[in-house]
N, CA, C and O atoms as a GROMACS GRO file, in nm:
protein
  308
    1UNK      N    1   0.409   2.670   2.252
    1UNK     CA    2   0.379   2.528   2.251
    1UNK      C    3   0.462   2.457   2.356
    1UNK      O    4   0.584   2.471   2.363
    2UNK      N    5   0.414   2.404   2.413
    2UNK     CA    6   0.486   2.245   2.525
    2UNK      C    7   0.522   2.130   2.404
    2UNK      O    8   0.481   2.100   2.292
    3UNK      N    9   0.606   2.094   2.484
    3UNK     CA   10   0.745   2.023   2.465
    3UNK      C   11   0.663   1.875   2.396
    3UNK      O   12   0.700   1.798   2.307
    4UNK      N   13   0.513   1.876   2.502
    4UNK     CA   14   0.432   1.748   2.437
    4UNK      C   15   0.328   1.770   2.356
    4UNK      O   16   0.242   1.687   2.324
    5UNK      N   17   0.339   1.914   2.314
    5UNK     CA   18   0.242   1.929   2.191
    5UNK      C   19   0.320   1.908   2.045
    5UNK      O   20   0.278   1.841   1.950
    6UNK      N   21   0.436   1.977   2.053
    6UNK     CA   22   0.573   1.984   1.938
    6UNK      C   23   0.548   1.791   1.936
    6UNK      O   24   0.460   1.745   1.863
    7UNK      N   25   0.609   1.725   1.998
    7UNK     CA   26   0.636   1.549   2.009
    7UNK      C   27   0.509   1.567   1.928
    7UNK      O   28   0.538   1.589   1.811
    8UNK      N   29   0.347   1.564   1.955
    8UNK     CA   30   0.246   1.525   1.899
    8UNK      C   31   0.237   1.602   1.761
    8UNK      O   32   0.157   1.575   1.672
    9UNK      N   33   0.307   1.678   1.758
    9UNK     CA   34   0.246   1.761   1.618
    9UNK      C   35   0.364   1.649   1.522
    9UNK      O   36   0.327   1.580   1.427
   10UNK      N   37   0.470   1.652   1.561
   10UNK     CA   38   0.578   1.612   1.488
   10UNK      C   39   0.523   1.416   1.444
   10UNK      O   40   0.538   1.363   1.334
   11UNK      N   41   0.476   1.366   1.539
   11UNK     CA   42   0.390   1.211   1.530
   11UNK      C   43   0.302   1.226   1.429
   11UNK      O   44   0.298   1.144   1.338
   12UNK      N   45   0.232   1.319   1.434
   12UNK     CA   46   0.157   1.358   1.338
   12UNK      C   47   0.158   1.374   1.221
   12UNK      O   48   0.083   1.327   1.134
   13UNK      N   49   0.258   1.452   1.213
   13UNK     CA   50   0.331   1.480   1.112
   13UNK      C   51   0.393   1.390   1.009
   13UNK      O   52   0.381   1.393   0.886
   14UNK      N   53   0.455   1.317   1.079
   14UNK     CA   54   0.516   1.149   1.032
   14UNK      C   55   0.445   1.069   0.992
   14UNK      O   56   0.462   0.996   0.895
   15UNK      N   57   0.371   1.074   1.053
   15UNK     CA   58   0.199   0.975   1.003
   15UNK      C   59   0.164   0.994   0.854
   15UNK      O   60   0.152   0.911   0.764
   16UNK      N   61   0.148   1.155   0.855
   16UNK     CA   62   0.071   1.151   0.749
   16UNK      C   63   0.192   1.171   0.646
   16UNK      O   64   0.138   1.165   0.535
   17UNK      N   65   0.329   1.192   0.629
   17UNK     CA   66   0.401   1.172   0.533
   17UNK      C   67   0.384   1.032   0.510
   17UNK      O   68   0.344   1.006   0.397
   18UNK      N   69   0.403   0.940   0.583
   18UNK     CA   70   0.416   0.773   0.545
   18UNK      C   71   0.283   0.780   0.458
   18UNK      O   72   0.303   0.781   0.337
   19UNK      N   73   0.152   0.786   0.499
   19UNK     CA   74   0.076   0.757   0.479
   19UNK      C   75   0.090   0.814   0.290
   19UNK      O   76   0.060   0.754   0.186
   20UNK      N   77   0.143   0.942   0.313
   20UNK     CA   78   0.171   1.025   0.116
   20UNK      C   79   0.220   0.936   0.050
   20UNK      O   80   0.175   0.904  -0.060
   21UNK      N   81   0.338   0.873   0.114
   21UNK     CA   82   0.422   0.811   0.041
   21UNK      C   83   0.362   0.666   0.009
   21UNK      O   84   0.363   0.620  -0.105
   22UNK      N   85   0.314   0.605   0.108
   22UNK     CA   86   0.242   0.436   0.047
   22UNK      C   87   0.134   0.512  -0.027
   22UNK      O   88   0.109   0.421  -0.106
   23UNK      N   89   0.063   0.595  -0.057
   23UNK     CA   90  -0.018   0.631  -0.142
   23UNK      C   91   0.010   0.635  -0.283
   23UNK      O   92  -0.055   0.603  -0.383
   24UNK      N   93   0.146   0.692  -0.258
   24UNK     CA   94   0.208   0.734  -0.447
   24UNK      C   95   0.265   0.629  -0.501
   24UNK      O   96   0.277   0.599  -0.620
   25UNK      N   97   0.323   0.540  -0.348
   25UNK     CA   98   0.404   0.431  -0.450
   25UNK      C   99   0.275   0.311  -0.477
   25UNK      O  100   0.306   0.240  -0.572
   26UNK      N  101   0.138   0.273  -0.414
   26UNK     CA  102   0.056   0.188  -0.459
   26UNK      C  103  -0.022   0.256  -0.563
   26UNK      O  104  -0.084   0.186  -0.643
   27UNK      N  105  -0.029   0.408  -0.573
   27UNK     CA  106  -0.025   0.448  -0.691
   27UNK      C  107  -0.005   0.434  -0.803
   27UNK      O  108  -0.091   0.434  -0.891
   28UNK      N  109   0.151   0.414  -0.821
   28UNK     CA  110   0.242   0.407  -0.911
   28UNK      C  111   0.282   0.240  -0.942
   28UNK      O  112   0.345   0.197  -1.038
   29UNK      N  113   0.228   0.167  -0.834
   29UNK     CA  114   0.216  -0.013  -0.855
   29UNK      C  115   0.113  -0.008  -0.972
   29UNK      O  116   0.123  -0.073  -1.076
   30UNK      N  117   0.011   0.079  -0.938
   30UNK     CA  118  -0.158   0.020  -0.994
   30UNK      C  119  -0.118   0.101  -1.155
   30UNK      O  120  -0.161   0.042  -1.254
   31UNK      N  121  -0.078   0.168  -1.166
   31UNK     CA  122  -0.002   0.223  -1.296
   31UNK      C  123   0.092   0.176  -1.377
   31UNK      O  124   0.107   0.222  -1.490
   32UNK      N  125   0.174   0.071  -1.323
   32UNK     CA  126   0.283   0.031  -1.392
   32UNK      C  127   0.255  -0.154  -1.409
   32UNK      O  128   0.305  -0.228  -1.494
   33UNK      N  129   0.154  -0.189  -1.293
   33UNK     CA  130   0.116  -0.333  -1.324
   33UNK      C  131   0.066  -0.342  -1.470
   33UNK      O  132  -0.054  -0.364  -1.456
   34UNK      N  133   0.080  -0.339  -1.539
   34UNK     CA  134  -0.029  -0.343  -1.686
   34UNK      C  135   0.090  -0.308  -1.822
   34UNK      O  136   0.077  -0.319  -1.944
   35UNK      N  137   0.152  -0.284  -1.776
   35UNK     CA  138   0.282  -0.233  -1.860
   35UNK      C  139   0.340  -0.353  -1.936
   35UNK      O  140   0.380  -0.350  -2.052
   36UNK      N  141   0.338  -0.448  -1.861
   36UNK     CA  142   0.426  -0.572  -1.962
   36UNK      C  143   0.522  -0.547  -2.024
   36UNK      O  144   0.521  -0.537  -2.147
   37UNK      N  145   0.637  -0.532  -1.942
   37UNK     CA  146   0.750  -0.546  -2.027
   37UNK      C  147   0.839  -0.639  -2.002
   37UNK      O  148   0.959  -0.619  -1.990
   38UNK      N  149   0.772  -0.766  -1.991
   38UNK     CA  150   0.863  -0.856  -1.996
   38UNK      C  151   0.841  -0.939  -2.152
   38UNK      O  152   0.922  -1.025  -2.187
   39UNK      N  153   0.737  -0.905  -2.227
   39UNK     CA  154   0.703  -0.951  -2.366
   39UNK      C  155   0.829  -0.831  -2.417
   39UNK      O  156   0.882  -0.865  -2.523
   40UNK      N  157   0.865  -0.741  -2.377
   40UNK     CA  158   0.996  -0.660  -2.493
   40UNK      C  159   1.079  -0.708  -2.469
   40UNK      O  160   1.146  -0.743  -2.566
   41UNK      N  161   1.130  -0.740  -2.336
   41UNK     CA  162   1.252  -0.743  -2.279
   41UNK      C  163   1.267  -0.932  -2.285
   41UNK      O  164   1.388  -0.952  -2.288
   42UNK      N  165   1.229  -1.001  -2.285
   42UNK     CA  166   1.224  -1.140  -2.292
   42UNK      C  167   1.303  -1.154  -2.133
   42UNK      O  168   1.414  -1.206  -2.127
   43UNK      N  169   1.241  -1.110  -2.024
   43UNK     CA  170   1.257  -1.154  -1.910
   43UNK      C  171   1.179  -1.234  -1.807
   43UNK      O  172   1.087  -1.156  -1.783
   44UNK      N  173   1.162  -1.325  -1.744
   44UNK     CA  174   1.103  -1.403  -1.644
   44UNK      C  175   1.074  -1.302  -1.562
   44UNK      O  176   1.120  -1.192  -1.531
   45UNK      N  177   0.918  -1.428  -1.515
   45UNK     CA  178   0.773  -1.339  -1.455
   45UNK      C  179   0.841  -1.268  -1.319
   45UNK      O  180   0.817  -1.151  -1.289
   46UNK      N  181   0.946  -1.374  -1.226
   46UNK     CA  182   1.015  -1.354  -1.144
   46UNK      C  183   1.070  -1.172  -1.148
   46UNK      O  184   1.033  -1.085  -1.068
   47UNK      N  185   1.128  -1.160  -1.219
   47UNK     CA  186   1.256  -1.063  -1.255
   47UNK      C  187   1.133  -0.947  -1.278
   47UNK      O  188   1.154  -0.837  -1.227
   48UNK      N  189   1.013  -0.966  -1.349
   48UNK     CA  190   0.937  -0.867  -1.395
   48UNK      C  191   0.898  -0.815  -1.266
   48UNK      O  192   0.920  -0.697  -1.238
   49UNK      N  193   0.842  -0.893  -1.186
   49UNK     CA  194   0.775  -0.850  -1.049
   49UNK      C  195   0.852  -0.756  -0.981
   49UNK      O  196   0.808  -0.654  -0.929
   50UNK      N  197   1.007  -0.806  -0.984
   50UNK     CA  198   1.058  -0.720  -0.927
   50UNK      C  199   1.096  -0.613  -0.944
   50UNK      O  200   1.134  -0.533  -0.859
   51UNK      N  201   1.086  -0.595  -1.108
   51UNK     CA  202   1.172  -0.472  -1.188
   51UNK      C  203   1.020  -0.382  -1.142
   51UNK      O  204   1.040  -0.265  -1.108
   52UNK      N  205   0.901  -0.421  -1.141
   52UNK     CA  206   0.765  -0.358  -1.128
   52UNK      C  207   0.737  -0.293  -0.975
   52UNK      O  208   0.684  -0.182  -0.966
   53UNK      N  209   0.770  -0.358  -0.874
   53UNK     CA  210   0.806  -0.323  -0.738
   53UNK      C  211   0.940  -0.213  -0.733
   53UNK      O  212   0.938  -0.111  -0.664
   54UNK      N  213   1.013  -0.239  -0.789
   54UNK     CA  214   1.144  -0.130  -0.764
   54UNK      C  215   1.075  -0.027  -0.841
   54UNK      O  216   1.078   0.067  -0.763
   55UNK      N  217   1.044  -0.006  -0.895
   55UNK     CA  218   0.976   0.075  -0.967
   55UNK      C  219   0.906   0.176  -0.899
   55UNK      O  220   0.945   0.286  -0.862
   56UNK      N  221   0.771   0.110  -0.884
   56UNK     CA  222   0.717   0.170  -0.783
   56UNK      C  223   0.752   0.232  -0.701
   56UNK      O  224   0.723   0.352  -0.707
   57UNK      N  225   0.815   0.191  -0.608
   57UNK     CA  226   0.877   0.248  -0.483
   57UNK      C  227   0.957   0.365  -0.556
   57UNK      O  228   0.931   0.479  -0.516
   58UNK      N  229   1.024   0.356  -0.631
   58UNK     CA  230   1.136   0.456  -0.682
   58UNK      C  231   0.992   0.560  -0.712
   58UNK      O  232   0.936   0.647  -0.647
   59UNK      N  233   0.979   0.522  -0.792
   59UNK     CA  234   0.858   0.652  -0.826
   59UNK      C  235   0.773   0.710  -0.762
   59UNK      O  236   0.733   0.821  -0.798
   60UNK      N  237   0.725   0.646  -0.653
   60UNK     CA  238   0.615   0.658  -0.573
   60UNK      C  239   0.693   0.723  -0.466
   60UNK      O  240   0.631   0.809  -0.404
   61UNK      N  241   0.806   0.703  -0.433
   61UNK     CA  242   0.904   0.800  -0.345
   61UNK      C  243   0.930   0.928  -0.416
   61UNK      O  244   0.916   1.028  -0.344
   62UNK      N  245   0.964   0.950  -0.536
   62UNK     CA  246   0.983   1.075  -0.564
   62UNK      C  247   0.879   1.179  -0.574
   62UNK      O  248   0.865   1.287  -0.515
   63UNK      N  249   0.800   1.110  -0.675
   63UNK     CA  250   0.656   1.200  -0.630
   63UNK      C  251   0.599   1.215  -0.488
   63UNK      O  252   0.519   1.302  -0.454
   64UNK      N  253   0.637   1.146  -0.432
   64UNK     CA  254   0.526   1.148  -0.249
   64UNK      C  255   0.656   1.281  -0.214
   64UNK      O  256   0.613   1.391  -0.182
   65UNK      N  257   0.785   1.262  -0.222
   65UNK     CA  258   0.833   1.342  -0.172
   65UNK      C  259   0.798   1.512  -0.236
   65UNK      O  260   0.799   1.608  -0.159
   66UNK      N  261   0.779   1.522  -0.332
   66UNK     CA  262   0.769   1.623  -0.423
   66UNK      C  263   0.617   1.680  -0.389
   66UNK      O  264   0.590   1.800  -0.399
   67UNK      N  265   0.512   1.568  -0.344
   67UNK     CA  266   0.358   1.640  -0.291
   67UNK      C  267   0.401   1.693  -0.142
   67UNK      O  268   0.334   1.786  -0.097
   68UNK      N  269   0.500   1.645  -0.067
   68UNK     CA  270   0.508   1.685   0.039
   68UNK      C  271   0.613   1.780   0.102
   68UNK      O  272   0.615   1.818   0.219
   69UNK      N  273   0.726   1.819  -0.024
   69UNK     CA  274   0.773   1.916  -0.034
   69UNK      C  275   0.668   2.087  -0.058
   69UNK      O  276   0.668   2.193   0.004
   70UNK      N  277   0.586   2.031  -0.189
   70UNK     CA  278   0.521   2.132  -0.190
   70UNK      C  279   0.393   2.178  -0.118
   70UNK      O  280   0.331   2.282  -0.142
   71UNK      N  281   0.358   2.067  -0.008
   71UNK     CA  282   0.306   2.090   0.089
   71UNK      C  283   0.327   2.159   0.207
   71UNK      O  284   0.256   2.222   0.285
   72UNK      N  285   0.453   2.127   0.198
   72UNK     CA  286   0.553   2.169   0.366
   72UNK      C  287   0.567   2.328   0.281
   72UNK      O  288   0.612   2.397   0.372
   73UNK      N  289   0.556   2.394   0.194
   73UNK     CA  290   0.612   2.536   0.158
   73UNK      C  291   0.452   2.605   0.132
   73UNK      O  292   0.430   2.722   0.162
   74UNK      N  293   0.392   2.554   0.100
   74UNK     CA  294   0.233   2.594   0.088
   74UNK      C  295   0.191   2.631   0.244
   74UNK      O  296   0.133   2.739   0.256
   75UNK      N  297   0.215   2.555   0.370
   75UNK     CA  298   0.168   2.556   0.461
   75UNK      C  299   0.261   2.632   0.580
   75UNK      O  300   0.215   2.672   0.687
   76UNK      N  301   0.413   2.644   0.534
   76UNK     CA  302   0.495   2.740   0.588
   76UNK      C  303   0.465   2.874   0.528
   76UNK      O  304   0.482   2.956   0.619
   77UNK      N  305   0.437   2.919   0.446
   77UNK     CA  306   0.471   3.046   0.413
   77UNK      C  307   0.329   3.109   0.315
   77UNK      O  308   0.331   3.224   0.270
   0.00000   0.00000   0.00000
């Protein structure tokens, strides 16, 4: 391989991890919007949004990383 195929494979590459990862965490938005837990917790709509966004992301990062761990070993070996 040339030096500008490696750069393009690796662009590539990057692409489509981002792309895993906003997948799992709007995933994991569309899964956890509906949850309501600000009726348990007696917290403002404010505070909920955000506890619902951190969320997401937290989750939607671990799993995206975990499809693309076991992607990267499926496709190495």
């Amino acid at each position: 391989m040339k030096n500008g195929d490696i750069m393009e494979f690796l662009n590539i590459n990057s692409l489509l991890e981002l792309a895993i990862q906003l997948f799992f965490i709007g995933l994991a938005f569309w899964s956890l919007i509906d949850i309501h837990l600000e009726r348990q917790f007696k917290m403002h709509l404010n505070q909920y949004r955000v506890l619902i966004l951190l969320l997401s992301i937290t989750i939607g990062y671990i799993v995206g990383s975990f499809f693309i761990w076991v992607l990267n070993i499926t496709i190495n070996h």
